[in-house]
C-alpha positions in Angstrom: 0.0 0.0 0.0 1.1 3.4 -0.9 2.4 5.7 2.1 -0.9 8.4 1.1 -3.3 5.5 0.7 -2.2 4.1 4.1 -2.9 7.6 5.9 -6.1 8.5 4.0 -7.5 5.2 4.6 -5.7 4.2 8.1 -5.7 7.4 10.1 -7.5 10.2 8.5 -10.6 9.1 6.9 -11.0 7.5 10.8 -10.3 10.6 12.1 -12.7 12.8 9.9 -15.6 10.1 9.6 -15.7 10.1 13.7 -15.8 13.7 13.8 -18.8 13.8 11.2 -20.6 11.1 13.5 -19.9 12.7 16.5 -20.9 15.9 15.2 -24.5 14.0 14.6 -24.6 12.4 17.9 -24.0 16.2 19.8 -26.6 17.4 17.8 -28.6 15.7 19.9 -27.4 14.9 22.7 -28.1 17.5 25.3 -24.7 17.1 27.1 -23.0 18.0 23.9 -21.5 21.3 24.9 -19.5 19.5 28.1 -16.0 19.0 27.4 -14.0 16.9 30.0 -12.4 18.2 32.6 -13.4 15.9 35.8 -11.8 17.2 38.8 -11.3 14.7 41.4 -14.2 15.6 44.3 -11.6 14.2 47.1 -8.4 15.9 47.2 -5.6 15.7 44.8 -2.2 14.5 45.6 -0.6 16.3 42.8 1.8 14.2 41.0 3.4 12.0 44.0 5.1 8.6 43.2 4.3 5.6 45.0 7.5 4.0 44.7 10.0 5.4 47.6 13.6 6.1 46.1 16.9 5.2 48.9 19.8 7.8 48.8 21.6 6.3 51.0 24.1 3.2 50.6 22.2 0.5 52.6 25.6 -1.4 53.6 25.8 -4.3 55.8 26.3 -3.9 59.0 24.4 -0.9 62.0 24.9 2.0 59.8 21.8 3.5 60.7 21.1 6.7 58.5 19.3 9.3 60.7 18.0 13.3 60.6 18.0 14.1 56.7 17.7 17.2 55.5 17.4 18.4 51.9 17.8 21.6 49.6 17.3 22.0 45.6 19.9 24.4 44.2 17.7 27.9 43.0 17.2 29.4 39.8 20.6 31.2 38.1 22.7 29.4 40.2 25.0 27.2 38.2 24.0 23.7 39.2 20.1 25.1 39.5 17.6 21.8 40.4 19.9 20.1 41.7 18.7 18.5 44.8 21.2 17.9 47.9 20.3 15.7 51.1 22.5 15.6 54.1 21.9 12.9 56.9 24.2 11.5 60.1 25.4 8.2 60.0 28.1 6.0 61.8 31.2 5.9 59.2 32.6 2.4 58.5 36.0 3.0 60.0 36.9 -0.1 62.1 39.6 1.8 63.7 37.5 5.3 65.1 33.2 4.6 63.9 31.6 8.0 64.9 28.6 9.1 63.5 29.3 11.6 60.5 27.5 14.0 58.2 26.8 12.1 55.1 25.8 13.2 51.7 24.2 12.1 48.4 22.6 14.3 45.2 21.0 13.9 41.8 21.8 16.1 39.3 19.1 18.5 38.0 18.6 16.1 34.6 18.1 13.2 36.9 15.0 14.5 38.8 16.1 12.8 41.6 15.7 9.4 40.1 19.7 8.9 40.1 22.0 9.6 43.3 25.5 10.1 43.6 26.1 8.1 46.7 23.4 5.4 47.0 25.1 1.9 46.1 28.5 0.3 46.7 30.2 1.3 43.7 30.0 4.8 44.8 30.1 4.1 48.6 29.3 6.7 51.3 30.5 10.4 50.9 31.4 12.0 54.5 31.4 15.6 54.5 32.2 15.9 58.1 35.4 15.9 59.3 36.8 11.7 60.3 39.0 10.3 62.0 40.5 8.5 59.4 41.0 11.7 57.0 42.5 14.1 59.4 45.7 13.5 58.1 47.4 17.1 59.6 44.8 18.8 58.8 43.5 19.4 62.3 42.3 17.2 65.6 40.7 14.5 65.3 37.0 14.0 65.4 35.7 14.5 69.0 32.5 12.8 68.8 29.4 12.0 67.1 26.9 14.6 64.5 23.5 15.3 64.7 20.8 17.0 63.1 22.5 18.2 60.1 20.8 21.3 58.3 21.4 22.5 54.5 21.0 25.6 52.1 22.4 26.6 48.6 22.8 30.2 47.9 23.0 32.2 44.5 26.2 30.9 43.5 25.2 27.2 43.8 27.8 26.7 46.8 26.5 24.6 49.2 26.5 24.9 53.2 26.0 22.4 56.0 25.9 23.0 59.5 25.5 20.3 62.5 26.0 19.7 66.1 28.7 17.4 67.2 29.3 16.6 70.5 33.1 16.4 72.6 34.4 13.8 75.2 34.3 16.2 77.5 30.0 16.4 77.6 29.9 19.5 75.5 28.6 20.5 72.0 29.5 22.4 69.5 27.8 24.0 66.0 30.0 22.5 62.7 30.3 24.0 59.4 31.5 22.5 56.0 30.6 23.8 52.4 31.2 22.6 49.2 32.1 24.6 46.0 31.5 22.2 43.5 28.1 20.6 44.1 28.8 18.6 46.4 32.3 16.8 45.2 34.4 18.5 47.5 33.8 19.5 51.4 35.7 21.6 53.5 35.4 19.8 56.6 36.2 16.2 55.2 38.2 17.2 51.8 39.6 20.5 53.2 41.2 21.9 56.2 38.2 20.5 58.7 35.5 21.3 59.9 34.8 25.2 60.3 33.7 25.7 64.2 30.7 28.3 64.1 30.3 27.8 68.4 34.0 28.7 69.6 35.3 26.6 72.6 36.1 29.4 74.4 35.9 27.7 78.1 32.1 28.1 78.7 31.2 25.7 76.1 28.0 24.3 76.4 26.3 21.1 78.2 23.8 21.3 75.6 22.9 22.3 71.6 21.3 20.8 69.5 19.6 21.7 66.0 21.3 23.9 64.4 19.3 25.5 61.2 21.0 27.4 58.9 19.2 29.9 55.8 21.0 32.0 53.3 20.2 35.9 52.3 20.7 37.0 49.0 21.8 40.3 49.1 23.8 40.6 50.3 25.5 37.3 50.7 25.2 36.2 54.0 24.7 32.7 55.5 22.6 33.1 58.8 22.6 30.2 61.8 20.1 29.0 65.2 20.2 26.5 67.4 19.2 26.1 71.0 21.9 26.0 74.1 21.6 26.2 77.7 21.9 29.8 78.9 25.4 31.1 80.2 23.4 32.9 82.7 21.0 30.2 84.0 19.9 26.4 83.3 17.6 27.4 80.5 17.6 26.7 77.3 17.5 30.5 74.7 17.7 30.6 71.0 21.3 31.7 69.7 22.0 33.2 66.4 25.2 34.0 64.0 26.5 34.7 61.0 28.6 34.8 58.2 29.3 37.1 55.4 31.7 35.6 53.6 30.4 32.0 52.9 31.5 30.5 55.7 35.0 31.8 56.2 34.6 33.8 59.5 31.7 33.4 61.6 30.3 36.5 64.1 30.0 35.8 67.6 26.7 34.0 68.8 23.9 36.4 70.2 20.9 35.7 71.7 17.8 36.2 69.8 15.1 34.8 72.3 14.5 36.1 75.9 14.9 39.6 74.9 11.5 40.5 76.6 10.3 39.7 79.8 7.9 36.8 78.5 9.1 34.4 80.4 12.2 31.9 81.4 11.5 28.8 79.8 12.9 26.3 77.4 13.1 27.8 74.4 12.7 24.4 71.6 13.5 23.6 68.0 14.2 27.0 66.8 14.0 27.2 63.1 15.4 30.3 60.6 14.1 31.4 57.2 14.7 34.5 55.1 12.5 36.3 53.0 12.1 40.6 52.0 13.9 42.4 49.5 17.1 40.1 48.6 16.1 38.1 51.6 17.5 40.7 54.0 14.9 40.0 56.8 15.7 37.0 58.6 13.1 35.5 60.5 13.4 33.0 63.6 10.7 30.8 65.5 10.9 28.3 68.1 8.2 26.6 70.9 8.3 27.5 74.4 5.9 27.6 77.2 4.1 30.7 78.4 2.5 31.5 81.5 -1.3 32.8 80.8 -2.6 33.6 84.0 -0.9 32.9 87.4 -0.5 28.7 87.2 -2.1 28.6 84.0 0.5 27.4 81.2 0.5 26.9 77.9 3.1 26.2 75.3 3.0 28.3 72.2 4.6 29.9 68.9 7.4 32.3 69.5 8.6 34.5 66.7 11.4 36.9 66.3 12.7 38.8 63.1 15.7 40.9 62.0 14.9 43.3 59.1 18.7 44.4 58.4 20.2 41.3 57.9 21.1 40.1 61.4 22.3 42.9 62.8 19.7 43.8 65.2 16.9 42.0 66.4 12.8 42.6 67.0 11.2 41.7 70.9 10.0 38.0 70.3 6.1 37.8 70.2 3.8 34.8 69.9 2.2 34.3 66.6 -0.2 31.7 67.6 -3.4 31.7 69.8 -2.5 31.2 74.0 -5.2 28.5 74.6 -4.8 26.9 78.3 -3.0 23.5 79.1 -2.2 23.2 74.7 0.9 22.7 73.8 3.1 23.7 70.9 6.1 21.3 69.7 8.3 21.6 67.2 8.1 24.9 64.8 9.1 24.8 61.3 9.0 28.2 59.3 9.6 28.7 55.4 9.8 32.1 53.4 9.3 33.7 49.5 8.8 37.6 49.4 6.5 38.8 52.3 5.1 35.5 52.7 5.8 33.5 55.7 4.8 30.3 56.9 4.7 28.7 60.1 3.7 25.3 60.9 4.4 22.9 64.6 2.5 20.6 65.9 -0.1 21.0 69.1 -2.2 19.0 72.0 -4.5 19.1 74.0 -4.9 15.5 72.3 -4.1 14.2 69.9 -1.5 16.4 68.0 -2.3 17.9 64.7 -0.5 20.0 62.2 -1.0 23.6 63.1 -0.4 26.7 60.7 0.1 30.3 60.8 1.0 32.5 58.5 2.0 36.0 57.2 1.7 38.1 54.3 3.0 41.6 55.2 6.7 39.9 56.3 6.2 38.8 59.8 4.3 42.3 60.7 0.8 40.3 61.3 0.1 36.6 61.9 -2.9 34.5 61.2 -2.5 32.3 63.9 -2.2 35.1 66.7 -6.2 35.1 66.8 -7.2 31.7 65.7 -5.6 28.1 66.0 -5.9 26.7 62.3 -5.5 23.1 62.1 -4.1 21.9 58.0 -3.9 18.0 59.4 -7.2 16.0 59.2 -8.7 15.4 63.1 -9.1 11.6 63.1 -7.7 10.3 66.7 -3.9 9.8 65.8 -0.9 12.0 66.5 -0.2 14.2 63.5 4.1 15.1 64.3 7.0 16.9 63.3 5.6 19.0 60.5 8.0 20.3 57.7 7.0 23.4 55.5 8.3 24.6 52.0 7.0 27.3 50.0 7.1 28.5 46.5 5.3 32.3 45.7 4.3 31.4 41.8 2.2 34.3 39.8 -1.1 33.2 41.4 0.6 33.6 45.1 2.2 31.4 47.7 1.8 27.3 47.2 2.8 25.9 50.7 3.6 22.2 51.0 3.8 20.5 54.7 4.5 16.8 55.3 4.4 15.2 58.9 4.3 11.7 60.5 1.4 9.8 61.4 -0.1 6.5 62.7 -1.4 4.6 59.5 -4.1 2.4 60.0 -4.4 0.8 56.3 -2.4 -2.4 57.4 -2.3 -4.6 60.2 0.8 -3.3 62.2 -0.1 0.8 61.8 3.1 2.0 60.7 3.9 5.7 61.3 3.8 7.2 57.5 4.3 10.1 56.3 1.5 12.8 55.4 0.9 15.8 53.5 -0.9 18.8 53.0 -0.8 22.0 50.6 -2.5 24.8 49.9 -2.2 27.7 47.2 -4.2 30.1 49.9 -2.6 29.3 52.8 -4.5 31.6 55.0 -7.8 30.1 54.7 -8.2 27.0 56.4 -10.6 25.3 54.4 -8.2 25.5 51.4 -5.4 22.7 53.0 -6.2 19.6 51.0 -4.9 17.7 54.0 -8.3 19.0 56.6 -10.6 16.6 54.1 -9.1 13.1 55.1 -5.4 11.6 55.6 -2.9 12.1 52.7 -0.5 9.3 53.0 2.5 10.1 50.6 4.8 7.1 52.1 4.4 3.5 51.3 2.3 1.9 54.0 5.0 -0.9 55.4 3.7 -4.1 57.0 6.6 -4.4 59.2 5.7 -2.3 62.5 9.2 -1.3 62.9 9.2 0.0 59.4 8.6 3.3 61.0 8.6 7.1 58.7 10.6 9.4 61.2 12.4 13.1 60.4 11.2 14.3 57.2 12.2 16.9 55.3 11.1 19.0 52.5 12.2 21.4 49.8 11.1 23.1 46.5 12.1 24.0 43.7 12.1 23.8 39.9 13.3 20.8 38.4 12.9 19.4 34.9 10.9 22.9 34.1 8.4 22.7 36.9 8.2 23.4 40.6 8.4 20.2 42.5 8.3 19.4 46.2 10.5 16.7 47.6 10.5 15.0 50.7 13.4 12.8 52.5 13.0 10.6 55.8 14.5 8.3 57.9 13.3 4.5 57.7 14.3 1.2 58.4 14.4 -1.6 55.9 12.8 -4.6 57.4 14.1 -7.7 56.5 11.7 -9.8 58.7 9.7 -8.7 61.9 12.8 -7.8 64.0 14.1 -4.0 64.2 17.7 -5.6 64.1 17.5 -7.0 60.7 17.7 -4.1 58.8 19.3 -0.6 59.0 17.5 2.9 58.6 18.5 4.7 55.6 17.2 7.4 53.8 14.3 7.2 51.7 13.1 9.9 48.9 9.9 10.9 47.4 9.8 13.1 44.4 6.8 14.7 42.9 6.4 12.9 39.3 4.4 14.6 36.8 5.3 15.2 33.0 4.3 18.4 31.0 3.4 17.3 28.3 2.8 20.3 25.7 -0.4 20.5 23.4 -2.3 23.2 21.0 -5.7 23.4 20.0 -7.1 20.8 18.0 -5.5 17.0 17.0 -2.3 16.3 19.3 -0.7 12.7 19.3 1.0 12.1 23.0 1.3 9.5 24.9 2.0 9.3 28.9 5.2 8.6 30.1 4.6 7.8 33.9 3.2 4.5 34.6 -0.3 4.5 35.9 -2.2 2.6 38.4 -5.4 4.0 37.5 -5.2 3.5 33.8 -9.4 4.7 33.4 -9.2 7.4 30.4 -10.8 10.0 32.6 -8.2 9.7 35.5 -5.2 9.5 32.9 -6.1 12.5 31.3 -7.7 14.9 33.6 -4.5 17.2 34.0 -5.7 17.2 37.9 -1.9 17.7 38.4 -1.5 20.7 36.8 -3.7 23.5 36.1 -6.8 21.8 35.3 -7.4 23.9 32.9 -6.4 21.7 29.8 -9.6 19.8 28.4 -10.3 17.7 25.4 -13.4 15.8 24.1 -12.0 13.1 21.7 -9.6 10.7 22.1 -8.2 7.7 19.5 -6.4 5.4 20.0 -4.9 2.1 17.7 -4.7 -1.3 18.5 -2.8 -4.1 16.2 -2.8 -7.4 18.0 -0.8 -9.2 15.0 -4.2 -10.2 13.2 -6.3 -7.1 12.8 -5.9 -3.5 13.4 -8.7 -1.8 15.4 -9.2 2.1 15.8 -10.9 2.6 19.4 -12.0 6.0 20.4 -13.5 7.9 23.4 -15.1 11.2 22.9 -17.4 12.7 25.5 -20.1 13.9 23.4 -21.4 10.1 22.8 -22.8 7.9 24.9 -21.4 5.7 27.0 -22.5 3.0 25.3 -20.8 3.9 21.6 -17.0 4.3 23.3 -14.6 1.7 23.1 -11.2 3.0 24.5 -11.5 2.8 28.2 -7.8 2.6 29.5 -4.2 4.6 28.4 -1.5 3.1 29.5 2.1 4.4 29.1 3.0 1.9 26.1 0.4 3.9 23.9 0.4 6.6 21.1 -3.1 8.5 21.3 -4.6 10.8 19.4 -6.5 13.9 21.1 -8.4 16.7 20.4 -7.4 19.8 22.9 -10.3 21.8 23.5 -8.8 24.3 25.6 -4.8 25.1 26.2 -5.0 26.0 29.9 -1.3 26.4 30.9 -0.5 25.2 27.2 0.5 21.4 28.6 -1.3 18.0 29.9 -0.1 16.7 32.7 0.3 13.3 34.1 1.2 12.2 37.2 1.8 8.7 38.1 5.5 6.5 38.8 8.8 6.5 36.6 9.6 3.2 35.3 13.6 2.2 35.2 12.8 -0.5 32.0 9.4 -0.4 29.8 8.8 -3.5 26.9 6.6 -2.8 24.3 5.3 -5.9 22.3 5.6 -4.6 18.6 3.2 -6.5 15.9 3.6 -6.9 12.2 3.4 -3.7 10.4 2.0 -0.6 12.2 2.4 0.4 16.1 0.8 3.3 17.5 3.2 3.8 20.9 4.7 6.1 23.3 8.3 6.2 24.3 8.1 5.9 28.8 11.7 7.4 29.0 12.8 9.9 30.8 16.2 10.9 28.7 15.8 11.5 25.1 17.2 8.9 22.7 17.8 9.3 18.9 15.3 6.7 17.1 18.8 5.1 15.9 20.0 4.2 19.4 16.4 4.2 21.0 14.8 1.5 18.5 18.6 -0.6 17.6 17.0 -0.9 13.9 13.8 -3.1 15.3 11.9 -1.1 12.5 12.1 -1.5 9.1 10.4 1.6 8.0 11.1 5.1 9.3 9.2 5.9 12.3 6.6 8.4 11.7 5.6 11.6 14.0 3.6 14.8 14.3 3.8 17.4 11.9 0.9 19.7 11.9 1.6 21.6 9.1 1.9 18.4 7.0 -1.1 17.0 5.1 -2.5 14.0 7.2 -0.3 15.7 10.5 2.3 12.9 9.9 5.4 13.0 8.7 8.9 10.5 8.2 11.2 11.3 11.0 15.1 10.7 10.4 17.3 8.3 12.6 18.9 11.3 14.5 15.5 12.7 15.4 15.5 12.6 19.2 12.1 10.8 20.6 10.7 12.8 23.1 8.8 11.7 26.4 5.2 12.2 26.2 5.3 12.5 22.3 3.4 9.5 20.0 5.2 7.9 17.3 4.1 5.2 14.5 6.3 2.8 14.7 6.6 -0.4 11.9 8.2 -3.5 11.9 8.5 -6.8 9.7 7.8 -9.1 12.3 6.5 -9.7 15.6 9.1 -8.3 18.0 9.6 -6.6 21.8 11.2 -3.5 22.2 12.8 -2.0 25.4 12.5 1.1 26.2 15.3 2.1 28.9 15.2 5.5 30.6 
């Protein structure tokens, strides 16, 4: 058959003679004008996979991997979307273990689907300084890390800070940095680790969580932790600086008890920066407060600096003093003016609190109502994260936590989620309408979610949240048969671009929903893209069948039900929306497509690009075919060197019955 027979007859006398018919059946139909766009009544989990990544090297032996933290390098710096996760773990040295900083990333092409040190070949990477590497370069390691914290500024250099403690019961704030994204450290690679906390003689019995948050302009890396007061036994929040990356530290003030509030602990103090060039540093942290004489609460206490550091605001609560409640653990984000605050609170049981702030700290929502974004259902919602991205329709504001899951047997703690575009209504959290679980519910009830962490930013051309945590690998019902490493969720959807009219696409995520109306409801971006006919082609190796859905028929008359990512579809875009489709669903490693005799109508579930020469090894025996709109029947020959495309459709023919592997 003649290459413009085939198409006339195989595609576009289908195509035309479907729209004629359906142009009948809307005639009437009185549901003719609707085209689809189902939202999802229950919330939307935009785009999250349900396969868990590990980042860290799960080696034999009690290396538990503990306390991640994670940071995505920003737009203009040179490595931008990268994303960088810190953790402590006990080194392998048989001669000196200690526990040290550790460190893995994935490159911004990778999209956090490759890491840098996550198997044996590449081993662990220790950014702290050990024991074994000292070699002159300093004294040797005093004791073990904790609670690393990281942030990347404008020039993509990367900055770590962490408490390690000392033999003689005292702690210390640590610094290293790397230059290079991530290949080199100061601490480990350089001349040690930089002390930010001088041992000066009153060194303290206590520190722990160090935070650390960059400023823009200008340059300036900014630091908190907690530590037992010089002048009493309670714990205050302590800040410094530096201005020159990390070189020279200023001396530690303190930035809490500056007003006669009270004497308490002060607890998990957290930093963020956010105002022109980031200049205003912001800093909260929990401690109790007396309401009345004996009456006690434990609340939100916030304290900013607008001038970089150098002088500091009275602390104030931002959240609502109710009697015998009590605030835990405050974690605080910041784009612009917009700040975001989120802990976790009793009476009982804990839920995810929020309060925020659009006018750069000057007024809270929280100071005259409690706002819960967690969903009330008897279990203990705990150590909330926040991130926060301020994109032309205002501030998106992701928070993930761990909970008590009670979809298997054993009830694993799991981590949730919750996000809103408008933070400061309550009823917009998606979390409020019922439990979010973003983990993978484990059977094992050791297999417990602790310490995550969460960042954003914009990888692969879209803003993405990601989320680390700590978790043990069970291998069998017994917490000593496996070690906690560090587990990684990205958020995996694909924008996939359209234009009005005809579009052939496929979906390169693997669904477990594959119902036409979940594939291809662009719930995961902005909803906004809608179509009313879909084709699709089938060739089982005796007969070729044209299946189609279009929304103006009746149920009855359609025939394509499912989409999986193996197909090539046709579609007819109604309306652009933001100009792309997106999918959401889980990344495959390997795909195989059964080819038949003669035409196949498939997609290409990669995430790389491949030339059809290296991506097909010469299966086909005819050039592959692809869109071309301005061509006659939208199809055109494609050369070997043409580079196939995730989330494009391609005709693909071959002599015989063969499988292709598609490898990403």
């Amino acid at each position: 058959m003649e290459r413009e027979e085939y198409y006339v007859r195989k595609i576009v006398v289908p195509l035309i003679c479907f729209s004629m018919i359906i142009s009948v059946i809307a005639f009437t139909n009185s549901e003719s004008d609707l085209s689809f766009n189902e939202n999802n009544p229950t919330p939307v989990i935009k785009g999250w996979t349900e396969d868990e990544f590990i980042v860290s090297y799960d080696e034999a032996g009690v290396y538990d991997a503990m306390a991640p933290d994670i940071a995505v390098a920003p737009p203009g710096s040179p490595w931008e979307g990268s994303i960088h996760t810190v953790w402590a773990e006990l080194n392998n040295s048989v001669d000196d273990p200690y526990v040290e900083i550790h460190y893995s990333m994935s490159e911004a092409g990778e999209r956090g689907l490759e890491w840098s040190n996550d198997d044996a070949a590449e081993e662990d990477k220790l950014i702290s300084q050990d024991f074994v590497n000292t070699g002159g370069k300093g004294f040797a390691n005093q004791g073990n890390t904790s609670y690393p914290s990281i942030a990347i500024d404008s020039m993509g250099w990367i900055h770590v800070v962490w408490v390690e403690s000392y033999t003689d019961w005292t702690y210390e704030v640590h610094y290293s940095r790397s230059e290079d994204n991530g290949k080199t450290w100061t601490g480990y690679d350089g001349a040690g680790d930089t002390l930010i906390t001088e041992r000066t003689g009153e060194d303290s019995f206590w520190i722990e969580q160090p935070r650390i948050a960059v400023t823009d302009i200008p340059l300036t890396l900014h630091v908190v932790w907690n530590e037992v007061s010089p002048v009493g036994e309670a714990t205050e929040a302590w800040y410094a600086k530096s201005s020159d990356q990390g070189d020279l530290w200023s001396l530690p003030v303190q930035v809490s008890g500056l007003s006669a509030v009270g004497e308490p602990n002060v607890l998990s103090p957290d930093i963020a920066t956010g105002g022109p060039g980031n200049s205003v540093v912001h800093v909260v942290w929990t401690q109790d407060i007396e309401i009345s004489p004996g009456i006690w609460a434990s609340d939100i206490f916030y304290s900013r600096s607008p001038d970089n550091g150098e002088s500091w605001e009275p602390e104030r609560t931002i959240s609502l003093p109710v009697p015998d409640t009590y605030a835990y653990r405050a974690r605080i984000d910041a784009q612009g003016d917009n700040v975001h605050v989120v802990w976790d609170q009793s009476a009982s049981p804990l839920e995810i609190y929020y309060s925020g702030s659009q006018d750069g700290g000057f007024s809270w929502s929280g100071e005259s109502e409690d706002n819960n974004i967690s969903f009330p259902d008897g279990n203990d919602a705990m150590w909330p994260v926040v991130a926060s991205y301020d994109g032309p329709g205002g501030p998106e504001v992701h928070v993930a936590w761990i909970e008590r899951d009670e979809t298997n047997f054993n009830g694993t703690m799991e981590i949730h989620y919750s996000m809103s575009d408008d933070p400061l209504d309550p009823l917009s959290w998606t979390g409020r309408e019922g439990d979010m679980v973003l983990s993978y519910p484990d059977t094992g009830e050791f297999a417990e979610a602790n310490a995550p962490a969460i960042a954003v930013g914009e990888i692969g051309g879209k803003v993405r949240p990601q989320i680390v945590w700590e978790e043990l690998n069970v291998a069998g019902a017994s917490k000593a048969e496996g070690n906690y490493e560090i587990h990684y969720l990205p958020d995996t959807t694909y924008d996939v671009p359209i234009h009005l009219g005809w579009n052939l696409i496929s979906c390169p995520l693997i669904q477990n929903d594959t119902s036409i109306l979940n594939v291809l409801n662009d719930s995961a971006g902005d909803g906004l893209t809608t179509w009313d006919k879909v084709r699709g082609y089938t060739n089982n190796g005796t007969v070729t069948t044209w299946t189609s859905y279009f929304t103006a028929k009746p149920a009855s008359l359609n025939d394509l039900w499912n989409i999986d990512h193996k197909m090539g579809i046709w579609i007819y875009i109604t309306s652009l929306g933001d100009g792309n489709l997106t999918f959401s669903g889980d990344y495959g490693t390997s795909t195989t497509i059964d080819l038949k005799a003669g035409w196949n109508l498939v997609g290409y579930p990669a995430q790389t690009s491949k030339s059809i020469t290296d991506a097909l090894g010469g299966i086909n025996d005819r050039p592959v075919e692809g869109y071309n709109g301005s061509a006659s029947y939208l199809i055109t020959q494609l050369p070997g060197t043409y580079m196939m495309q995730p989330g494009e459709g391609y005709w693909v023919h071959v002599a015989s019955d063969t499988v292709w592997t598609v490898d990403w």
